[in-house]
N, C-alpha and C positions, 0 to 999 in steps of 0.2 A: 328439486333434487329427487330422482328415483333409482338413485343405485348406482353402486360402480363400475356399470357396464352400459349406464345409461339405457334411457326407454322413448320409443314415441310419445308418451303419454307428458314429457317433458315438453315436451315440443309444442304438445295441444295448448298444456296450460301456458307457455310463453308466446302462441298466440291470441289467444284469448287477454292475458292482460295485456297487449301491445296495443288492443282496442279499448281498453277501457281509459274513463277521465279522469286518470289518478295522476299524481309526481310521486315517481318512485323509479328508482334504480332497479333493474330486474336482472339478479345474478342466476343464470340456467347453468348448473352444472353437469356435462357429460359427462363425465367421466371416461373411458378410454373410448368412447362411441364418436370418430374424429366425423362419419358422415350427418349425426344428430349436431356438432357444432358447427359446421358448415350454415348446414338448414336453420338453426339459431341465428347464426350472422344474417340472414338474407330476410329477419324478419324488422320489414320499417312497421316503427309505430304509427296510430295513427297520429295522436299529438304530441305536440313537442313534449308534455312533462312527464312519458314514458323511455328510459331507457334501458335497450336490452345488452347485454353483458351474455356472452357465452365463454363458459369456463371448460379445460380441460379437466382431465382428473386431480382431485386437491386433495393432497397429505393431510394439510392441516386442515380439515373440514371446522374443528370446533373454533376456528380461528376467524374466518366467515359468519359463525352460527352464533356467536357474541356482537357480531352489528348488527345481522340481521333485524329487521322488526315482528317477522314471522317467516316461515319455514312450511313450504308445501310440500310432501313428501308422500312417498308410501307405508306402507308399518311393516317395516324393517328394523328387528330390534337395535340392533346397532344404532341405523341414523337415528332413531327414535328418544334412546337413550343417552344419547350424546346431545339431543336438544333441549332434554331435562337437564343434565349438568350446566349448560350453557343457557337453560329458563327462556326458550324462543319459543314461544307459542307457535302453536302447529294446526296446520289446513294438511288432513292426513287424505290424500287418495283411497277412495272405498268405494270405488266405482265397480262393477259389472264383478268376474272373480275373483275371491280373493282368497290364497292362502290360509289355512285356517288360521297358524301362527298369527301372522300379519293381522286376519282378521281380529282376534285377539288382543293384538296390542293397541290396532286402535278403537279397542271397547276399555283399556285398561284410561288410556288419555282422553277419551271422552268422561269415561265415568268420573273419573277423578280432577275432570275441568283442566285440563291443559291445554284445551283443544278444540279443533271442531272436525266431524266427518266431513266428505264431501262425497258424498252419495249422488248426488244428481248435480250434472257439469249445467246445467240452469240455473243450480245454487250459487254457482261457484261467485261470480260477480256479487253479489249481494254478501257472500262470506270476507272476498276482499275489503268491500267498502265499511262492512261493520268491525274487522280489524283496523285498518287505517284510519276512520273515524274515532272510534272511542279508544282511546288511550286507559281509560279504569277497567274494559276488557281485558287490554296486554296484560294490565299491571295483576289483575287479580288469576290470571293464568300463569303469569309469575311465580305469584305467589306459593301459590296451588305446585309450581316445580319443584318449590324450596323443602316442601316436607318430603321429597323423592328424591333430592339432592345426595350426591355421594354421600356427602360428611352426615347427613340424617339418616341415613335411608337402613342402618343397622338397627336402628331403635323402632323401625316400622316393618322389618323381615314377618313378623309371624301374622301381621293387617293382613301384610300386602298377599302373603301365600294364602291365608284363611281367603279371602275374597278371588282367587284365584281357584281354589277349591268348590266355595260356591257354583261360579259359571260351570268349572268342567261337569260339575254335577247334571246342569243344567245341559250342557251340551256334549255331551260325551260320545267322540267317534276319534277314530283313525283319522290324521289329515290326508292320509290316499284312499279312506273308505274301504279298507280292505276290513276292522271288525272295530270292538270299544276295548281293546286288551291295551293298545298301545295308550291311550287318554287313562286308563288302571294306573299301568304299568309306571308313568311319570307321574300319578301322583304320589302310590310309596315313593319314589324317588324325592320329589320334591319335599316329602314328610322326611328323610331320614338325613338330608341335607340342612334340614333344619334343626333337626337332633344334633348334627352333628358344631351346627352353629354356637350353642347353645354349650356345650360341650367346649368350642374354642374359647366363646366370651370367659367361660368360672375358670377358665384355665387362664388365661389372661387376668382377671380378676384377683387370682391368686398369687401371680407372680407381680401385678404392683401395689397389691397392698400394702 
Protein backbone atom coordinates (compact mmCIF):
# COMPACT_ATOMS: atom_id res chain seq x y z
CA UNK A 1 0.00 0.00 0.00
CA UNK A 2 1.62 3.40 -0.92
CA UNK A 3 -1.06 5.79 -0.99
CA UNK A 4 -4.21 6.86 -2.43
CA UNK A 5 -3.24 7.67 -5.61
CA UNK A 6 -1.11 4.65 -5.74
CA UNK A 7 2.80 4.53 -6.74
CA UNK A 8 5.20 2.30 -8.92
CA UNK A 9 6.91 1.56 -5.98
CA UNK A 10 3.81 -0.80 -5.34
CA UNK A 11 4.28 -2.49 -8.23
CA UNK A 12 8.18 -3.29 -7.51
CA UNK A 13 7.27 -4.72 -4.27
CA UNK A 14 4.45 -7.03 -5.69
CA UNK A 15 6.87 -8.20 -8.05
CA UNK A 16 9.47 -9.05 -6.00
CA UNK A 17 7.20 -11.16 -3.68
CA UNK A 18 5.46 -12.82 -6.61
CA UNK A 19 9.22 -14.38 -6.74
CA UNK A 20 9.71 -15.28 -3.65
CA UNK A 21 8.98 -19.12 -1.83
CA UNK A 22 6.52 -17.90 0.45
CA UNK A 23 2.32 -19.02 0.84
CA UNK A 24 0.75 -15.85 1.27
CA UNK A 25 -2.14 -14.00 -0.35
CA UNK A 26 -0.64 -10.60 -1.69
CA UNK A 27 -3.28 -7.75 -1.39
CA UNK A 28 -1.62 -4.65 -3.64
CA UNK A 29 -3.82 -1.84 -3.06
CA UNK A 30 -4.07 1.15 -5.77
CA UNK A 31 -5.93 2.98 -4.95
CA UNK A 32 -7.52 5.36 -7.84
CA UNK A 33 -4.25 4.45 -10.00
CA UNK A 34 -6.63 2.01 -12.38
CA UNK A 35 -3.12 1.76 -14.79
CA UNK A 36 -0.95 0.52 -11.49
CA UNK A 37 -3.93 -2.35 -11.19
CA UNK A 38 -3.86 -3.44 -14.46
CA UNK A 39 0.02 -3.91 -14.33
CA UNK A 40 -0.74 -5.86 -10.75
CA UNK A 41 -3.20 -8.20 -12.59
CA UNK A 42 -0.49 -9.15 -15.23
CA UNK A 43 1.86 -10.10 -12.62
CA UNK A 44 2.04 -14.45 -12.62
CA UNK A 45 3.92 -15.66 -9.68
CA UNK A 46 6.45 -17.77 -9.74
CA UNK A 47 5.00 -20.61 -7.44
CA UNK A 48 1.84 -21.77 -6.80
CA UNK A 49 1.86 -20.62 -2.95
CA UNK A 50 2.10 -16.93 -4.01
CA UNK A 51 -1.12 -15.13 -4.72
CA UNK A 52 -1.59 -11.54 -6.04
CA UNK A 53 -4.73 -9.66 -5.42
CA UNK A 54 -5.00 -6.10 -7.00
CA UNK A 55 -7.37 -3.96 -5.11
CA UNK A 56 -9.04 -0.61 -6.09
CA UNK A 57 -9.29 2.21 -3.75
CA UNK A 58 -10.56 0.75 -0.23
CA UNK A 59 -12.83 2.99 2.20
CA UNK A 60 -12.47 0.66 4.75
CA UNK A 61 -8.58 0.27 4.59
CA UNK A 62 -8.56 -0.69 8.53
CA UNK A 63 -10.76 -3.51 7.55
CA UNK A 64 -7.94 -5.14 5.43
CA UNK A 65 -5.29 -4.08 7.93
CA UNK A 66 -6.93 -6.26 10.91
CA UNK A 67 -6.18 -9.61 8.69
CA UNK A 68 -3.29 -8.64 7.33
CA UNK A 69 -0.17 -10.34 8.87
CA UNK A 70 2.05 -7.30 8.10
CA UNK A 71 1.71 -4.16 6.13
CA UNK A 72 4.40 -2.62 3.56
CA UNK A 73 3.82 0.77 3.25
CA UNK A 74 5.29 4.35 3.03
CA UNK A 75 5.30 6.73 6.26
CA UNK A 76 2.30 8.34 5.53
CA UNK A 77 0.93 9.33 8.88
CA UNK A 78 -2.33 8.33 8.28
CA UNK A 79 -1.77 4.69 6.86
CA UNK A 80 0.74 4.53 9.35
CA UNK A 81 -1.49 5.23 12.30
CA UNK A 82 -4.32 3.45 11.36
CA UNK A 83 -1.88 0.32 11.36
CA UNK A 84 -1.06 1.11 14.96
CA UNK A 85 -4.85 1.09 15.82
CA UNK A 86 -5.33 -2.18 13.92
CA UNK A 87 -1.45 -3.52 15.58
CA UNK A 88 -0.06 -4.83 11.90
CA UNK A 89 3.30 -4.77 11.86
CA UNK A 90 4.96 -2.66 9.26
CA UNK A 91 7.84 -3.22 6.47
CA UNK A 92 7.80 0.82 6.06
CA UNK A 93 9.36 1.99 2.46
CA UNK A 94 12.60 4.29 3.23
CA UNK A 95 14.12 3.77 0.05
CA UNK A 96 16.16 6.66 -1.90
CA UNK A 97 13.81 10.34 -0.95
CA UNK A 98 12.13 10.73 1.52
CA UNK A 99 9.85 13.34 2.95
CA UNK A 100 11.07 14.69 5.92
CA UNK A 101 7.46 14.06 7.66
CA UNK A 102 7.42 10.53 6.29
CA UNK A 103 10.94 10.26 7.05
CA UNK A 104 10.12 10.78 10.68
CA UNK A 105 7.39 8.68 11.13
CA UNK A 106 9.29 5.88 10.11
CA UNK A 107 12.15 6.59 12.88
CA UNK A 108 8.96 7.12 15.20
CA UNK A 109 8.00 2.98 14.28
CA UNK A 110 11.32 1.83 14.15
CA UNK A 111 12.27 3.25 17.33
CA UNK A 112 9.61 2.16 19.14
CA UNK A 113 9.71 -1.53 17.51
CA UNK A 114 6.53 -1.60 15.51
CA UNK A 115 8.54 -2.12 12.65
CA UNK A 116 11.14 -2.58 10.28
CA UNK A 117 12.87 0.18 7.51
CA UNK A 118 13.38 -0.97 4.34
CA UNK A 119 16.23 0.90 3.16
CA UNK A 120 17.71 -1.36 0.67
CA UNK A 121 15.25 -3.44 -1.80
CA UNK A 122 18.12 -6.30 -1.24
CA UNK A 123 16.84 -6.31 2.25
CA UNK A 124 13.56 -6.62 1.40
CA UNK A 125 13.38 -10.60 0.97
CA UNK A 126 15.01 -11.38 4.03
CA UNK A 127 12.56 -8.72 5.92
CA UNK A 128 9.59 -10.76 4.43
CA UNK A 129 10.88 -14.16 5.53
CA UNK A 130 11.97 -12.97 8.99
CA UNK A 131 8.17 -11.61 9.44
CA UNK A 132 6.45 -14.79 8.05
CA UNK A 133 8.88 -17.00 9.97
CA UNK A 134 8.86 -15.84 13.45
CA UNK A 135 5.48 -15.31 14.78
CA UNK A 136 7.06 -13.86 18.63
CA UNK A 137 8.42 -11.01 16.08
CA UNK A 138 4.60 -10.18 14.96
CA UNK A 139 3.53 -10.63 18.39
CA UNK A 140 5.97 -8.54 20.27
CA UNK A 141 5.52 -5.63 17.55
CA UNK A 142 2.03 -6.06 18.52
CA UNK A 143 2.52 -5.46 21.50
CA UNK A 144 4.85 -2.68 21.13
CA UNK A 145 1.23 -1.08 19.08
CA UNK A 146 -0.78 -1.59 22.17
CA UNK A 147 0.96 1.29 24.21
CA UNK A 148 0.26 3.77 21.03
CA UNK A 149 -3.23 2.36 20.70
CA UNK A 150 -6.02 4.93 20.66
CA UNK A 151 -7.49 3.95 23.99
CA UNK A 152 -3.62 4.32 25.62
CA UNK A 153 -2.19 6.72 23.70
CA UNK A 154 -3.64 9.83 26.11
CA UNK A 155 -1.55 8.72 29.00
CA UNK A 156 1.74 8.68 26.74
CA UNK A 157 0.88 12.34 24.81
CA UNK A 158 3.76 14.23 26.75
CA UNK A 159 6.69 10.53 26.09
CA UNK A 160 5.62 10.58 22.84
CA UNK A 161 6.13 14.64 22.11
CA UNK A 162 9.23 14.90 24.65
CA UNK A 163 10.94 12.24 22.29
CA UNK A 164 9.72 14.04 19.33
CA UNK A 165 11.49 17.17 20.67
CA UNK A 166 14.64 15.23 21.20
CA UNK A 167 15.11 14.21 17.34
CA UNK A 168 13.93 17.77 15.95
CA UNK A 169 16.66 18.97 18.10
CA UNK A 170 18.72 16.65 16.50
CA UNK A 171 17.57 17.39 13.17
CA UNK A 172 16.20 20.77 12.77
CA UNK A 173 15.46 22.12 9.15
CA UNK A 174 12.48 23.19 6.88
CA UNK A 175 11.02 20.02 4.95
CA UNK A 176 11.55 22.27 1.73
CA UNK A 177 15.02 23.54 3.00
CA UNK A 178 14.06 26.86 2.79
CA UNK A 179 15.53 27.76 6.83
CA UNK A 180 15.13 25.92 10.84
CA UNK A 181 12.19 28.69 11.68
CA UNK A 182 9.56 26.21 10.43
CA UNK A 183 11.02 22.86 12.61
CA UNK A 184 11.02 26.20 15.83
CA UNK A 185 7.95 27.22 14.84
CA UNK A 186 5.87 23.47 15.35
CA UNK A 187 7.62 22.84 18.20
CA UNK A 188 5.91 25.87 20.30
CA UNK A 189 3.20 24.68 18.55
CA UNK A 190 3.27 21.19 19.57
CA UNK A 191 4.27 22.47 23.37
CA UNK A 192 1.21 24.72 23.65
CA UNK A 193 -1.15 21.83 22.25
CA UNK A 194 -0.05 20.11 24.93
CA UNK A 195 -0.84 22.77 27.42
CA UNK A 196 -3.60 22.95 26.22
CA UNK A 197 -4.12 19.04 26.73
CA UNK A 198 -3.55 19.18 30.01
CA UNK A 199 -5.93 21.91 30.49
CA UNK A 200 -8.91 19.59 28.81
CA UNK A 201 -7.94 16.43 31.00
CA UNK A 202 -8.35 18.72 34.87
CA UNK A 203 -11.36 20.01 33.10
CA UNK A 204 -12.70 16.67 32.48
CA UNK A 205 -11.27 15.61 35.72
CA UNK A 206 -13.42 18.11 37.38
CA UNK A 207 -16.50 17.51 35.90
CA UNK A 208 -16.65 13.65 36.78
CA UNK A 209 -15.46 13.72 39.90
Amino acid sequence: MMGGVGTNTAYEYAQKLARMNIVADVLVCAGKNKSLREKVEQIEPLLKGVKIHALDFVQDIHELMFLASFLITKGGGMTLFDAIAAKVPLLCHSIGYQLSWDKRNIDFIVDNKMGLAITEMGDFEKMVHRLIDNNEERLRYKRNMQKYHPINFHSRIKEIVKSLHVRMKKDRHDPMGRSDLVAGDYKTYVCTEVSWFDGMRNRFKTLFS
